[in-house]
C-alpha positions as CSV (number, residue, x, y, z in Angstrom):
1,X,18.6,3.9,-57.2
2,X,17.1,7.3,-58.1
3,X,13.5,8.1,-58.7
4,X,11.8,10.8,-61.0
5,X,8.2,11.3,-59.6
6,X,5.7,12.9,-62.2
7,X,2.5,13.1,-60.5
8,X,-1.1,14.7,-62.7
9,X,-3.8,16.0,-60.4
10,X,-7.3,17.2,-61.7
11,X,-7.1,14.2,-64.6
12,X,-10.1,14.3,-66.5
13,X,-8.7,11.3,-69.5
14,X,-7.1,8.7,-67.3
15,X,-7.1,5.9,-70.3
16,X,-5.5,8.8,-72.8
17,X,-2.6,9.5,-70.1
18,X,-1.8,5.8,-69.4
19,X,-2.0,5.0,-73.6
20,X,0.3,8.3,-73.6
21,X,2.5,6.8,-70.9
22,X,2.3,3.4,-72.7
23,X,3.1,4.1,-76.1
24,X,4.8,7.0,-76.2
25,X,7.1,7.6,-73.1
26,X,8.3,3.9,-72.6
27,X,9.4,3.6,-75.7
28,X,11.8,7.1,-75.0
29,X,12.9,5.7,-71.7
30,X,14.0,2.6,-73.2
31,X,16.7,4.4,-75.2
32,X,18.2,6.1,-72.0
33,X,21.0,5.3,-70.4
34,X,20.5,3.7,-66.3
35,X,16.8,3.6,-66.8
36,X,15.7,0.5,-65.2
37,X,11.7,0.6,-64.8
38,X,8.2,2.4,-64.4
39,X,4.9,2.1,-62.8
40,X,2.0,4.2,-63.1
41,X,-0.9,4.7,-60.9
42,X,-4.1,6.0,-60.7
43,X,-6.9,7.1,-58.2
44,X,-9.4,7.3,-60.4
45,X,-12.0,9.2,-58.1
46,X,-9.5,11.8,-56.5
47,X,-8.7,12.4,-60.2
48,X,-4.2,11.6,-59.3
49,X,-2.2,9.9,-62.0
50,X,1.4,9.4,-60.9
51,X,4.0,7.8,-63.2
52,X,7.2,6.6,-61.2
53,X,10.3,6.1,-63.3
54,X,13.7,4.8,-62.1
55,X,17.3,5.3,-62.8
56,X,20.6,3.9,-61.8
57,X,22.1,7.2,-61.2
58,X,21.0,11.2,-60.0
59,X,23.1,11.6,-63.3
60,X,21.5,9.5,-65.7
61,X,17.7,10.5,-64.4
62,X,19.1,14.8,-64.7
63,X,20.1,13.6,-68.7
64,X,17.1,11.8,-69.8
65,X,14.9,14.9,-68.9
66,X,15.1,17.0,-71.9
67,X,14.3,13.8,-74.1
68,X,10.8,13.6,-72.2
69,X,9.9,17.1,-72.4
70,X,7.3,16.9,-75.3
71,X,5.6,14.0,-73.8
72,X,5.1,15.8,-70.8
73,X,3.5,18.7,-72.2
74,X,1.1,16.3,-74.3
75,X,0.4,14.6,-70.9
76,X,-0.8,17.6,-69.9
77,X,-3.2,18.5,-72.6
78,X,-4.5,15.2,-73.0
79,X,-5.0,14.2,-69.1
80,X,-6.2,18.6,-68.6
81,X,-4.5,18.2,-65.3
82,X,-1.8,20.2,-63.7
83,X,1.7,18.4,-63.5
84,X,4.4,18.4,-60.8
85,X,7.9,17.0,-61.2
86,X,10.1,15.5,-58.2
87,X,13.4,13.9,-58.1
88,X,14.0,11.8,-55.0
89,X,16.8,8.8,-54.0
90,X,15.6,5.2,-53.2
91,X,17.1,4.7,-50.1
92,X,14.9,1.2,-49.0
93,X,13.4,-0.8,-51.4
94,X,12.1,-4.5,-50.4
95,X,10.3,-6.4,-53.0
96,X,8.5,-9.7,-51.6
97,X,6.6,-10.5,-54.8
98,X,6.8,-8.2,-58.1
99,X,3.7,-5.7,-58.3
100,X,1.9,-6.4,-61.2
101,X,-1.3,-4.4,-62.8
102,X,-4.2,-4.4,-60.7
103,X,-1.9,-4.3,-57.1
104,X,-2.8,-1.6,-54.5
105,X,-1.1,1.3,-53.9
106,X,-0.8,3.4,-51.1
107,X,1.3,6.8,-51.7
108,X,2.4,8.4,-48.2
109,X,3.7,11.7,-48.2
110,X,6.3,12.4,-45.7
111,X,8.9,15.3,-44.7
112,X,11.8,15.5,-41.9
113,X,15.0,17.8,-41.2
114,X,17.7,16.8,-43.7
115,X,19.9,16.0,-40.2
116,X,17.6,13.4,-39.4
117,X,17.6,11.6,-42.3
118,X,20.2,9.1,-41.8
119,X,18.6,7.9,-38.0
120,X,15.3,7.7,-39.1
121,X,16.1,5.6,-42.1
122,X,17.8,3.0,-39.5
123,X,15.0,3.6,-37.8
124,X,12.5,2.6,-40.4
125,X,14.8,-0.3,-41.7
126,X,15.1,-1.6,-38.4
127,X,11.5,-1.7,-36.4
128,X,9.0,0.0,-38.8
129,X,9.9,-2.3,-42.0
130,X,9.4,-5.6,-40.3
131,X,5.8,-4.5,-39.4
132,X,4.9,-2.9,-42.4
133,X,5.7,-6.9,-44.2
134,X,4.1,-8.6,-41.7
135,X,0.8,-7.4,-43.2
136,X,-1.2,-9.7,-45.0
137,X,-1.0,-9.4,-48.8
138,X,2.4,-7.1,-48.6
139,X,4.4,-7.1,-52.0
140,X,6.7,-4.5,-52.4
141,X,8.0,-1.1,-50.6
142,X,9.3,2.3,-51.6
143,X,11.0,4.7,-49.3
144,X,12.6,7.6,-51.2
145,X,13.9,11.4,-49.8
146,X,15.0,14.4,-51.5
147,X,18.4,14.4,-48.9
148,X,18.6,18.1,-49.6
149,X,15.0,19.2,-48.3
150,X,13.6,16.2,-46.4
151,X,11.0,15.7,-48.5
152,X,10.1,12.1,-49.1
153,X,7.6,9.2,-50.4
154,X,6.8,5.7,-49.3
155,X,4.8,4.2,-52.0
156,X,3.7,0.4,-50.6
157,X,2.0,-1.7,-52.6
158,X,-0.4,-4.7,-51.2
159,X,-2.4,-7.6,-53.3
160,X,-5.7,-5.8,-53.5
161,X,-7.8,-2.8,-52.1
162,X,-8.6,-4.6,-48.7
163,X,-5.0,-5.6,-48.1
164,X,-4.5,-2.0,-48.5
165,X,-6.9,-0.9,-46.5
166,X,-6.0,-2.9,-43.1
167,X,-2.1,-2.0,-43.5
168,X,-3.5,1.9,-43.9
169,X,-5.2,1.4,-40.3
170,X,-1.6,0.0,-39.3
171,X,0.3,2.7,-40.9
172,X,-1.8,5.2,-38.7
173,X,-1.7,3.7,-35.4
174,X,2.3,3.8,-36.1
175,X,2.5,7.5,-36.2
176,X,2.7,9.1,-33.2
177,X,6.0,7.1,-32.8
178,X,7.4,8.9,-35.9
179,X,6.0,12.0,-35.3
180,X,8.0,11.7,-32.4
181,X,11.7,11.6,-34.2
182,X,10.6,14.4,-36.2
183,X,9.0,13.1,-39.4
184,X,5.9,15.1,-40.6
185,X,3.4,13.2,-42.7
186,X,1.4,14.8,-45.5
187,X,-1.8,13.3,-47.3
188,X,-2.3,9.3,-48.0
189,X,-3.0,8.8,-51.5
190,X,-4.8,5.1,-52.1
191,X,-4.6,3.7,-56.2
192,X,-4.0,0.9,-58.3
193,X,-0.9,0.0,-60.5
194,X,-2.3,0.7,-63.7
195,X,1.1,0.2,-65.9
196,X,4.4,-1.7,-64.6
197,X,7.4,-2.0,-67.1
198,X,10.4,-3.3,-64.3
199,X,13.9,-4.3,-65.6
């Protein structure tokens, strides 16, 4: 599975950015060819919308682009926020119960040499996986890389805020281990699933 990530920061009209996303953008993505889903999230007070789309193929997420290019651009005027775009590959997913509107959402930012990709994946898989799901409240996982520049997300997603919040103090205990085989870790982003359209 591939992943486009289109994330606003500065959003000053979060409920005109999730109608836009709602009724405007889904209805495109339907019509393209290996789409197979969406979320959006929001943390309302650091003022982050991010809007998560996925795709069968690198191929079929490069040829819906240009179809989505207006509503990105009215995104931006209506949310007044500044918009990045990032293209990444799904390399773990593990769904224990389907997020739904209202889930938690904890965004972590991560980075490694593209050589170490492959071992820290196993690595992750292996030992970090299993303790990530024995959380309480745990319902679905994320891990996706850019294989060219090591730049990656893991977007976990918990029953509520608390849930959340107990895994986070988890997550951070855990990374002096991975800091260890080389993976960097930018900032923690914690928000809700606001909008979920899965296939």
């Amino acid at each position: 599975m591939h992943t486009r990530v289109v994330t606003f920061a500065g959003v000053k009209d979060f409920e005109g950015g999730i109608a836009l996303v709602r009724d405007e953008v889904l209805p495109v993505l339907n019509e393209q060819k290996g789409y197979r889903g969406t979320t959006v999230s929001a943390d309302r007070s650091g003022g982050v919308l991010g809007v998560l789309s996925l795709w069968d193929t690198a191929a079929d997420r490069e040829a819906s682009f240009g179809a989505l290019a207006k509503a990105r651009e009215r995104g931006v005027e209506i949310t007044g926020a500044e918009m990045t775009i990032e293209s990444f590959e799904e390399l773990v997913t593990d769904i224990n119960e389907v997020p739904a509107v209202g889930s938690a959402l904890m965004v972590t930012r991560i980075s490694m040499e593209p050589a170490k990709i492959s071992a820290n994946l196993e690595f992750f898989k292996n030992d970090v996986l299993p303790r990530i799901k024995a959380n309480d409240g745990f319902q679905a996982l994320r891990n996706m890389i850019n294989r060219e520049t090591g730049e990656g997300i893991v977007g976990s997603v918990w029953r509520d805020q608390e849930a959340m919040k107990a895994a986070a103090a988890g997550a951070l205990a855990r990374r002096e281990e991975a800091t260890a085989r080389g993976v960097a870790f930018g900032g923690d982003s914690y928000r809700e699933l606001v909008l979920v359209e899965l296939r």
